[in-house]
N, C-alpha and C positions, 0 to 999 in steps of 0.2 A: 165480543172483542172490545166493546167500548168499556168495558170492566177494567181489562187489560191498560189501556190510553191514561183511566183512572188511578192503575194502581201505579203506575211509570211517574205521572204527576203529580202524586204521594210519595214519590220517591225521591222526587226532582224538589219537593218542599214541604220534607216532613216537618215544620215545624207545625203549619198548620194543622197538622192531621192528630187529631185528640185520640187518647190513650184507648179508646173500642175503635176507633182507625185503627190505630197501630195493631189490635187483636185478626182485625179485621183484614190486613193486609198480609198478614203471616198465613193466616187459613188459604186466604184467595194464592200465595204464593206455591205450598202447597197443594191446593187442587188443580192450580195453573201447570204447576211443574208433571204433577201425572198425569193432564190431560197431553200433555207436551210429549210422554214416552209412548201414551197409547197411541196418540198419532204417529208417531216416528215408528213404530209396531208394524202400522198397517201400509206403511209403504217402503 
């Protein structure tokens, strides 16, 4: 979850976040988002 808080505060100032961030933020968004349908799945 603290991945999550990370990836929000890369979003909230993506300037800061250098171009393998930004690779990086797309994959975790992503995994985040199917981990997001498996949950909603199982209840």
């Amino acid at each position: 979850m603290r991945s999550f808080y990370r990836l929000v505060y890369r979003g909230l100032f993506p300037k800061k976040a250098h171009f393998g961030e930004q690779l990086d933020i797309k994959c975790s968004i992503i995994v985040g988002f199917s981990t997001y349908l498996e949950f909603q799945e199982e209840f």
